[in-house]
MOPAC internal coordinates of N, CA, C and O (Angstrom, degrees):
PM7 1SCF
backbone

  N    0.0000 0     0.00 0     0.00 0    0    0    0
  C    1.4520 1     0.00 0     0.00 0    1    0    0
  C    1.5269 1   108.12 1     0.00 0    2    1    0
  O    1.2310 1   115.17 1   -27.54 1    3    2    1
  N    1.2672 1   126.76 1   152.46 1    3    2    1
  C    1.1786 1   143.28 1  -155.77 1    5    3    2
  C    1.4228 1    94.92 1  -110.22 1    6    5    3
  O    1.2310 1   110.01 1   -36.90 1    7    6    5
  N    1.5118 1   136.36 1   143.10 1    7    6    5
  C    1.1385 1   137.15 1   124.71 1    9    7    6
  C    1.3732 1   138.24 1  -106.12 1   10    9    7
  O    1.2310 1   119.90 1   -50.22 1   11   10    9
  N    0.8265 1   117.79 1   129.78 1   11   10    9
  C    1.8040 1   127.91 1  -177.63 1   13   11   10
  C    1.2776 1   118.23 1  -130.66 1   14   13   11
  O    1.2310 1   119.18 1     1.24 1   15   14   13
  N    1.5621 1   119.16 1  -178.76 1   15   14   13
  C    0.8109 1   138.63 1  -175.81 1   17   15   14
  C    1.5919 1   139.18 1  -114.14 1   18   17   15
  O    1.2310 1    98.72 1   -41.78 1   19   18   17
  N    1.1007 1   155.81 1   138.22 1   19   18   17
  C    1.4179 1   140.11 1  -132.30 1   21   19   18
  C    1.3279 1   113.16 1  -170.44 1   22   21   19
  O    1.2310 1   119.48 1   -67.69 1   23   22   21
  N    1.5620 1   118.60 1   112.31 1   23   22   21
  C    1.5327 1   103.69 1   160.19 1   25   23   22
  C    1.4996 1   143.70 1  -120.39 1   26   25   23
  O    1.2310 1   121.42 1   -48.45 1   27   26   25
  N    1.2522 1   114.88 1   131.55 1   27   26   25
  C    1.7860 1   122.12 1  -155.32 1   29   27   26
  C    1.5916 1   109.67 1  -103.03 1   30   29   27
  O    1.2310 1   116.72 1   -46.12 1   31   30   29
  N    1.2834 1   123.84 1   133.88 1   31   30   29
  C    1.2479 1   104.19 1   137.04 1   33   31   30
  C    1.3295 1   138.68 1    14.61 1   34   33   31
  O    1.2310 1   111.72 1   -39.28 1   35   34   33
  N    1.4713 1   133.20 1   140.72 1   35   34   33
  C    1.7960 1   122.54 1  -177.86 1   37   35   34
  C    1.5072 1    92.01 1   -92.76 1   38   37   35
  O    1.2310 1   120.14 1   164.55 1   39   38   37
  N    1.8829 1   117.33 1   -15.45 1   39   38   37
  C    1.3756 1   113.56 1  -166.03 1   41   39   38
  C    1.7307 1   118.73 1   -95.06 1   42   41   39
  O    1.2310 1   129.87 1   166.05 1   43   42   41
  N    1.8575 1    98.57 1   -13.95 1   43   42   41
  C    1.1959 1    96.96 1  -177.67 1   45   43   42
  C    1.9874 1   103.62 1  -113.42 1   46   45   43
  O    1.2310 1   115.67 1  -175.72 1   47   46   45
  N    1.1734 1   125.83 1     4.28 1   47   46   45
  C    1.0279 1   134.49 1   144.12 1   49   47   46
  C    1.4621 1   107.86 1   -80.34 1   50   49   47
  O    1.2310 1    93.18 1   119.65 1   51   50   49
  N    0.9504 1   163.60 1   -60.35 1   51   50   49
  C    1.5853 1   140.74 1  -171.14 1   53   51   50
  C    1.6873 1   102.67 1   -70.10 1   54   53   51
  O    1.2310 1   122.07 1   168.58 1   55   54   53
  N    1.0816 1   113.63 1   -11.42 1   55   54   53
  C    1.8195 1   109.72 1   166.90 1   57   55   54
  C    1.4560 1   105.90 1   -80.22 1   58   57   55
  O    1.2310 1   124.28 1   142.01 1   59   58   57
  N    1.0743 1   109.40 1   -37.99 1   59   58   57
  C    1.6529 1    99.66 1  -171.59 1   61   59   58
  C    1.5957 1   111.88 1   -81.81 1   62   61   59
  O    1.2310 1   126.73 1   139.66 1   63   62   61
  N    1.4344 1   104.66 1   -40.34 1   63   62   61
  C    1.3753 1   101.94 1   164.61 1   65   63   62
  C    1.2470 1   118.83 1   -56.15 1   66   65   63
  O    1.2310 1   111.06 1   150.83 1   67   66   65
  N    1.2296 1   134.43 1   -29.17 1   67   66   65
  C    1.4656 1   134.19 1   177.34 1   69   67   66
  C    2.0586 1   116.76 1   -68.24 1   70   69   67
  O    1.2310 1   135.40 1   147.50 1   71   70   69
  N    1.5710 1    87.80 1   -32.50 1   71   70   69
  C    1.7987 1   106.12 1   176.73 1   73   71   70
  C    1.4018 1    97.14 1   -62.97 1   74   73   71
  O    1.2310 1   109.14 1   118.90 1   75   74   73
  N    1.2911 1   137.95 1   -61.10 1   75   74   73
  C    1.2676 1   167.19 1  -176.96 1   77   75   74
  C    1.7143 1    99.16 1   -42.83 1   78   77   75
  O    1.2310 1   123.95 1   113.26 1   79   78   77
  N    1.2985 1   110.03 1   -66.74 1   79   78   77
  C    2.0129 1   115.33 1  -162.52 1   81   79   78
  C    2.0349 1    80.51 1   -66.34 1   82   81   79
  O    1.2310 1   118.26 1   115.15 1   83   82   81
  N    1.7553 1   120.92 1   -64.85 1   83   82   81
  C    1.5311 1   115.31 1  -154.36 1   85   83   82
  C    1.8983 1    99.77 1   -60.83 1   86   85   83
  O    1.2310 1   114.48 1   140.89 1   87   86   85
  N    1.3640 1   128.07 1   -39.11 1   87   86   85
  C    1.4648 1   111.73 1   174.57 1   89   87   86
  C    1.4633 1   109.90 1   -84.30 1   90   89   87
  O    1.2310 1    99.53 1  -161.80 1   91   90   89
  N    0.9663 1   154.53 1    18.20 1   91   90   89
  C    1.2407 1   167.64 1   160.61 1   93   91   90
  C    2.0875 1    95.02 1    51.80 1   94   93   91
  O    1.2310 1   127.60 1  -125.38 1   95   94   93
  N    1.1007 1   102.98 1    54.62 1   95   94   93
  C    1.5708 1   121.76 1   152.09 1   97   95   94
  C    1.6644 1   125.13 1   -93.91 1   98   97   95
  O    1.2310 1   116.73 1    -9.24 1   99   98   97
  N    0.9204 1   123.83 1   170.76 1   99   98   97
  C    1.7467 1   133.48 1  -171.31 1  101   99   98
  C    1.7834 1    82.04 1   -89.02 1  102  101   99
  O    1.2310 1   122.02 1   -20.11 1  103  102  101
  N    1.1115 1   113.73 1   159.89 1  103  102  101
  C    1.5288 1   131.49 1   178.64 1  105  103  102
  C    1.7732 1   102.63 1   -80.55 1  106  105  103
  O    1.2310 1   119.58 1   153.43 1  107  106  105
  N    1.3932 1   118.41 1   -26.57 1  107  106  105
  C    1.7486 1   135.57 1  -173.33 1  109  107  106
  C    2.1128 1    87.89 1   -70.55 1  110  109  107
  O    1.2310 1   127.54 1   150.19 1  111  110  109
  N    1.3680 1   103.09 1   -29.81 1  111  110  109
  C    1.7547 1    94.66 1  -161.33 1  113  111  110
  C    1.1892 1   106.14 1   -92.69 1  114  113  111
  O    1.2310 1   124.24 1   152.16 1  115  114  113
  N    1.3835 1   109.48 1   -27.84 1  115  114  113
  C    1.9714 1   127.42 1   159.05 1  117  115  114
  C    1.2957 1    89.04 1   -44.47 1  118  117  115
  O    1.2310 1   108.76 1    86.40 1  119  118  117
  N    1.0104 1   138.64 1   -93.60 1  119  118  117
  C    1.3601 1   155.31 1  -162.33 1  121  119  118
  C    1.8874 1   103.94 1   -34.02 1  122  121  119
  O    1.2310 1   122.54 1    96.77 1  123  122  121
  N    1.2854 1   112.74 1   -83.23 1  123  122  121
  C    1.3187 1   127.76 1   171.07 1  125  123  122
  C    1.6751 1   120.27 1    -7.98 1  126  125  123
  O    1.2310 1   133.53 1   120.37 1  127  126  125
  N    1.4240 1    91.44 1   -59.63 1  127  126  125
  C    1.7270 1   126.94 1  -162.55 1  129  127  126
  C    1.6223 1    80.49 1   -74.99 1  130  129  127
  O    1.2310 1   118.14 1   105.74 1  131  130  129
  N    1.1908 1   121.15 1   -74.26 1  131  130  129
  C    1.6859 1   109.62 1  -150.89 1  133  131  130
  C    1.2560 1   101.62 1   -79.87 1  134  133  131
  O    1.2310 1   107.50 1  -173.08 1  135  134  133
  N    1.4455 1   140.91 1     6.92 1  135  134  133
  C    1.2432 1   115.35 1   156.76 1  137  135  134
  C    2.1598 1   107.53 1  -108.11 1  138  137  135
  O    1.2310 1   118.66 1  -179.02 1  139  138  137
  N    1.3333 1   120.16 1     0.98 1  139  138  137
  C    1.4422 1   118.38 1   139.14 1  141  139  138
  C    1.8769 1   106.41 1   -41.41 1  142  141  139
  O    1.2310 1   129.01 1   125.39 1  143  142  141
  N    1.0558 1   100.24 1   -54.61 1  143  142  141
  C    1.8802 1   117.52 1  -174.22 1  145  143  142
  C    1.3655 1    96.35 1   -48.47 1  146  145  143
  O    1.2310 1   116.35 1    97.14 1  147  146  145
  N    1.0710 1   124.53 1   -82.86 1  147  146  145
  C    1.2205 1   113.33 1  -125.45 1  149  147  146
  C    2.0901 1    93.40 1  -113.24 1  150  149  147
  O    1.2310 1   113.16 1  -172.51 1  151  150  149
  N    1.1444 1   130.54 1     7.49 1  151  150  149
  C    1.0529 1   134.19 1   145.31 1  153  151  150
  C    1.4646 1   119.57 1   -38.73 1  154  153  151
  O    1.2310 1   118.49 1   106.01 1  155  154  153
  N    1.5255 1   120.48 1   -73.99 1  155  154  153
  C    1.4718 1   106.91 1  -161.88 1  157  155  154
  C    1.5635 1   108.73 1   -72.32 1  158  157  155
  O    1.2310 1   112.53 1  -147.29 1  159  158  157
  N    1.8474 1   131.71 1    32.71 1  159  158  157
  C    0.8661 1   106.13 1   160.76 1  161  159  158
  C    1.9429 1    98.41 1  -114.13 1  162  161  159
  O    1.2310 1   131.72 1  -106.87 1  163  162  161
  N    1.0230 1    94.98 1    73.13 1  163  162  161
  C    1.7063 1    87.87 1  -176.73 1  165  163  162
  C    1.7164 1    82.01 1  -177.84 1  166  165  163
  O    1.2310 1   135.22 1  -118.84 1  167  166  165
  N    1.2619 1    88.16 1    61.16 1  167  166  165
  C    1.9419 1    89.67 1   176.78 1  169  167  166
  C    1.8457 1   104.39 1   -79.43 1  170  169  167
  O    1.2310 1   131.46 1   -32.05 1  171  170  169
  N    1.8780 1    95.48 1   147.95 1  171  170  169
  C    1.3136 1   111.52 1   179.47 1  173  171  170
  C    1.9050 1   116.50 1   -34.75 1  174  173  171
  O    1.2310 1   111.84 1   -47.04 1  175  174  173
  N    1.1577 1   132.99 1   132.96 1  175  174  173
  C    1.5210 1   137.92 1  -171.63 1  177  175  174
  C    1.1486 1   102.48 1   -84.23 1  178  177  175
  O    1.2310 1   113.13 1   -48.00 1  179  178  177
  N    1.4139 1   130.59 1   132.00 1  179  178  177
  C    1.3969 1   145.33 1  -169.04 1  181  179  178
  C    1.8390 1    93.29 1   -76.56 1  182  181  179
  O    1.2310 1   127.89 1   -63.61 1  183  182  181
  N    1.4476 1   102.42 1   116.39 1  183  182  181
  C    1.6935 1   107.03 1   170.08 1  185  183  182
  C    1.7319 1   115.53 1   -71.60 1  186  185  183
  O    1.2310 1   137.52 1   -26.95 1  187  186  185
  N    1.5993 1    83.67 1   153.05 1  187  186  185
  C    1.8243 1    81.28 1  -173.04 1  189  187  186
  C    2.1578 1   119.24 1    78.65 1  190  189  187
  O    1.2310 1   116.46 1  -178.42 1  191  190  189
  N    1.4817 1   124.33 1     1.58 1  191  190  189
  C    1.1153 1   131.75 1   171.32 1  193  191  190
  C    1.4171 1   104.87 1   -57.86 1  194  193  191
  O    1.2310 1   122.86 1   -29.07 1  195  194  193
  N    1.3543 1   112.13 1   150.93 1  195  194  193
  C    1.3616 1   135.34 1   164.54 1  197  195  194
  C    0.9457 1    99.91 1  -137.43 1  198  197  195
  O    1.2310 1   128.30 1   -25.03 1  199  198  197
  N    1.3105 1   101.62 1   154.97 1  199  198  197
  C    1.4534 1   137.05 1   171.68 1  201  199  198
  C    2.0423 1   102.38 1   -70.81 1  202  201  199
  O    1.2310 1   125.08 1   -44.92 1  203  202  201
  N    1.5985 1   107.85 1   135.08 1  203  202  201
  C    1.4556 1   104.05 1  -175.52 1  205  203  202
  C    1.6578 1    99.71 1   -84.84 1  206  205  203
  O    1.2310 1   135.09 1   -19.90 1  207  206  205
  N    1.4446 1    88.40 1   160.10 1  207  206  205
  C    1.6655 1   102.91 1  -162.74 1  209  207  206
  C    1.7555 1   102.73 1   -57.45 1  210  209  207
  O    1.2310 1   115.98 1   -19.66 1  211  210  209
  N    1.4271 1   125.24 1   160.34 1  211  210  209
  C    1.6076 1   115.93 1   172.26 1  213  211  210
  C    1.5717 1    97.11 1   -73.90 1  214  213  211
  O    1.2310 1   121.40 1   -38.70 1  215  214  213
  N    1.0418 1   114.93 1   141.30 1  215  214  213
  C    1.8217 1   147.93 1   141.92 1  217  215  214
  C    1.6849 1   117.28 1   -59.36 1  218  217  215
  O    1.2310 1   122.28 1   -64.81 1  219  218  217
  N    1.2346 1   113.25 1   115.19 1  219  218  217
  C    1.1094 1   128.75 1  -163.35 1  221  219  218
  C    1.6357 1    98.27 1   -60.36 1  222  221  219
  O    1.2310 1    85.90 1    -1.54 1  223  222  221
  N    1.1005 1   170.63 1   178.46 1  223  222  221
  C    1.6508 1   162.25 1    29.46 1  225  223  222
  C    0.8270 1   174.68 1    11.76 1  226  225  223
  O    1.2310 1   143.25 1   163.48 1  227  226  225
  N    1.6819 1    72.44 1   -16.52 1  227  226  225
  C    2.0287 1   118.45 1   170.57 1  229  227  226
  C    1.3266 1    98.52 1    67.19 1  230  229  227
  O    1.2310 1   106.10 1  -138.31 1  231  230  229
  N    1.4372 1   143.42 1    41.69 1  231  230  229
  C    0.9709 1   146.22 1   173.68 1  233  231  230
  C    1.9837 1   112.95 1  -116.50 1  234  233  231
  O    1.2310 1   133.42 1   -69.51 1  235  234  233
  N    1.1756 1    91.67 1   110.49 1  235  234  233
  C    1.8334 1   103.08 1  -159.18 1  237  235  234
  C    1.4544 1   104.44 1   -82.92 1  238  237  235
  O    1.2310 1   107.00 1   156.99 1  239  238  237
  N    0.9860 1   141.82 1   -23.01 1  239  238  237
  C    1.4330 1   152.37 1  -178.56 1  241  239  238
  C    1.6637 1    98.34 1   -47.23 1  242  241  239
  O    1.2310 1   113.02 1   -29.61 1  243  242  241
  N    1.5386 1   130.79 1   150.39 1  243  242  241
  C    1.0374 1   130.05 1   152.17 1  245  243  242
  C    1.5524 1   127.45 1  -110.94 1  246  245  243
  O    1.2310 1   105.96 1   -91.26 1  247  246  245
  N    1.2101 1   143.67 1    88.74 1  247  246  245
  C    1.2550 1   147.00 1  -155.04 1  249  247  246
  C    2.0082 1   105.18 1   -63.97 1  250  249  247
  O    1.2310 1   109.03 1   -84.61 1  251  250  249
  N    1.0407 1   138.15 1    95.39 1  251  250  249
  C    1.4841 1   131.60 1   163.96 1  253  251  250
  C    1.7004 1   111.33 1   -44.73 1  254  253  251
  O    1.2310 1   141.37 1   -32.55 1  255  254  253
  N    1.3077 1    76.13 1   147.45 1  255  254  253
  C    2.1491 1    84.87 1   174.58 1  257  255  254
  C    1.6684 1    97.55 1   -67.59 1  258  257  255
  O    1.2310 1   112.36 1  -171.10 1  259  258  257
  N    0.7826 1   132.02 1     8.90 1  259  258  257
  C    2.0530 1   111.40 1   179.83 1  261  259  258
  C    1.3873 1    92.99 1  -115.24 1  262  261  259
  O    1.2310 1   110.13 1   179.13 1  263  262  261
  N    1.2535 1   136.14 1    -0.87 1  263  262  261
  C    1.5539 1   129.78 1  -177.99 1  265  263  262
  C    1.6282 1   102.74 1  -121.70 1  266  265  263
  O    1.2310 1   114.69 1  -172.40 1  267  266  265
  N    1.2179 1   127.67 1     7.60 1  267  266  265
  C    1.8259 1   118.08 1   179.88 1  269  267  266
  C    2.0735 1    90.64 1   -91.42 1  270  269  267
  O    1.2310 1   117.82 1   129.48 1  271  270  269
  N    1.2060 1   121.76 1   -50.52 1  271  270  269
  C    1.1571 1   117.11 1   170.15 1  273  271  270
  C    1.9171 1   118.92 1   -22.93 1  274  273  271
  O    1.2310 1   130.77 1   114.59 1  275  274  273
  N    1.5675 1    96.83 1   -65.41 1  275  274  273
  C    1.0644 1   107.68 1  -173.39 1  277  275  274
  C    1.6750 1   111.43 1   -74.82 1  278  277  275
  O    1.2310 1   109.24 1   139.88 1  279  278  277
  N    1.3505 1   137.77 1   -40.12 1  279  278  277
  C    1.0770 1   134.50 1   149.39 1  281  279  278
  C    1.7901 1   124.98 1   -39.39 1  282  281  279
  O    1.2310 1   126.00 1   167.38 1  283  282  281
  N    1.5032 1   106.08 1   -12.62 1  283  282  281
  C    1.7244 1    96.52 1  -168.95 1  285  283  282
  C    1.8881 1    91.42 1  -113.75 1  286  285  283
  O    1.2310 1   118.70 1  -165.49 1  287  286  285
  N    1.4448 1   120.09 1    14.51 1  287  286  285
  C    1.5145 1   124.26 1  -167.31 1  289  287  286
  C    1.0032 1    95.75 1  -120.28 1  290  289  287
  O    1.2310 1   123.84 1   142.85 1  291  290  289
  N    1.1146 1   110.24 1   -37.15 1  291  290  289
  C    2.2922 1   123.97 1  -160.44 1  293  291  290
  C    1.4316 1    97.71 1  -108.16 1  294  293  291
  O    1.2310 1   108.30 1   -69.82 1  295  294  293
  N    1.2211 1   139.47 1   110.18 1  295  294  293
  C    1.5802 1   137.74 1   176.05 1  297  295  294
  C    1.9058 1    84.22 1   -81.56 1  298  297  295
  O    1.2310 1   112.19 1   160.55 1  299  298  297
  N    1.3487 1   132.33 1   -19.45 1  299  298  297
  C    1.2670 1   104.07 1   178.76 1  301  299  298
  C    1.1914 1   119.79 1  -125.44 1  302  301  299
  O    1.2310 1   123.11 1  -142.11 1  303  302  301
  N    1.2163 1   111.64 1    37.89 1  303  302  301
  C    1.3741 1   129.11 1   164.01 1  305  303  302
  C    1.3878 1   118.26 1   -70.90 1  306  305  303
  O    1.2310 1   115.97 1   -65.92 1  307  306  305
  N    1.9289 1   125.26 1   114.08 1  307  306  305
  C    1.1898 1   117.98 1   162.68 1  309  307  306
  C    1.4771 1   107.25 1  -117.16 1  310  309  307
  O    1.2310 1   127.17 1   -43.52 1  311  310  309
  N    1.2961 1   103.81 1   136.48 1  311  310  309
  C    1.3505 1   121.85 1   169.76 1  313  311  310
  C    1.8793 1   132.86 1   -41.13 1  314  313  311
  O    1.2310 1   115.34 1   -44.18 1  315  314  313
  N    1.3767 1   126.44 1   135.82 1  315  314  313
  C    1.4067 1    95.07 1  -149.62 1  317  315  314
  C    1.6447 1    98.22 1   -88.84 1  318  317  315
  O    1.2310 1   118.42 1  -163.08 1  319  318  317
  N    1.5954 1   120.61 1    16.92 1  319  318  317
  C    1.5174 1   107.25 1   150.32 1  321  319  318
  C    1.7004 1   119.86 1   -63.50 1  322  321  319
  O    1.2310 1   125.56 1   159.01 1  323  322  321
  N    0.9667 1   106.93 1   -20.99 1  323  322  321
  C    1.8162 1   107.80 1  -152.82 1  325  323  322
  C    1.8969 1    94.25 1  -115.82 1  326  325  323
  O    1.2310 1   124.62 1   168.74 1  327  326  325
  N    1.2849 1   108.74 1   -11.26 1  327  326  325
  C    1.5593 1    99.68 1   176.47 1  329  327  326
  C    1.1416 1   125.42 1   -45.50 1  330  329  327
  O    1.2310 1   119.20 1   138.58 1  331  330  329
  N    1.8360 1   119.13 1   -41.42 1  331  330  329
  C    1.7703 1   131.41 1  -162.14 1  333  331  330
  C    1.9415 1    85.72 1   -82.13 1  334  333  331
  O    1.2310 1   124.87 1   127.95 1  335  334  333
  N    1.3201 1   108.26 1   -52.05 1  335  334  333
  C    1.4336 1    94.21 1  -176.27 1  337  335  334
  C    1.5631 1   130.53 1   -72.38 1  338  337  335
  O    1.2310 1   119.39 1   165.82 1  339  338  337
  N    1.2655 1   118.78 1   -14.18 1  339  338  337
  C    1.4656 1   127.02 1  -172.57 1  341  339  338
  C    1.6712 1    85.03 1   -90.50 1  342  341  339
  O    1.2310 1   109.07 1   141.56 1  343  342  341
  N    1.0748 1   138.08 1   -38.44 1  343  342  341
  C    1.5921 1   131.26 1   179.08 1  345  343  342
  C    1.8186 1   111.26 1   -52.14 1  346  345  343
  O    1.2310 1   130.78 1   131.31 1  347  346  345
  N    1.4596 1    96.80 1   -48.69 1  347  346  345
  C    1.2838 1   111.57 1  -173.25 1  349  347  346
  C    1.4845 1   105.47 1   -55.81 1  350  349  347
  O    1.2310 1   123.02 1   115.73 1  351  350  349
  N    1.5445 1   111.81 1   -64.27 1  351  350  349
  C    1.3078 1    93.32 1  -170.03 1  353  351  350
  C    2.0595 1   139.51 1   -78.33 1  354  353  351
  O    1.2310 1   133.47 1  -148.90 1  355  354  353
  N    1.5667 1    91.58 1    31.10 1  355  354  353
  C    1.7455 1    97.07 1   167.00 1  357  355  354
  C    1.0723 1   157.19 1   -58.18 1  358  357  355
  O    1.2310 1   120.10 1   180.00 1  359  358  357

């Protein structure tokens, strides 16, 4: 068995110590138990993953690198390719 060292919260250490005094366990088995818990959702990462290729969208427009800035700041920012057509369709 391993021992180490660990630092929590004053709010989530006096919770666990409190889990610990009402089941009458060591505060180390508090500890133990909830990371049994909450481990298998953070399963080992498959080595060698990529990212899947982008999927086309059917979207014909070409966005330039000096206008994605301004599109990811401005939720109403349209580009002045798509201005005559984004008018059109109201």
């Amino acid at each position: 068995m391993i021992k180490t060292q660990i630092q929590l919260p004053d709010a989530l250490y006096q919770e666990a110590k409190r889990v610990a005094a009402e089941y009458e366990m060591s505060f180390a088995e508090v500890v133990r138990r909830s990371l049994e818990r909450a481990l298998p959702a953070y399963p080992p990462r498959v080595a060698g993953w990529e990212p899947p290729e982008p999927v086309s969208l059917g979207i014909r427009c070409v966005i330039g690198d000096d206008e994605w800035r301004l599109l990811a700041n401005e939720p109403d920012y349209v580009p002045r390719r798509l201005r005559k057509s984004a008018r059109g369709r109201k």
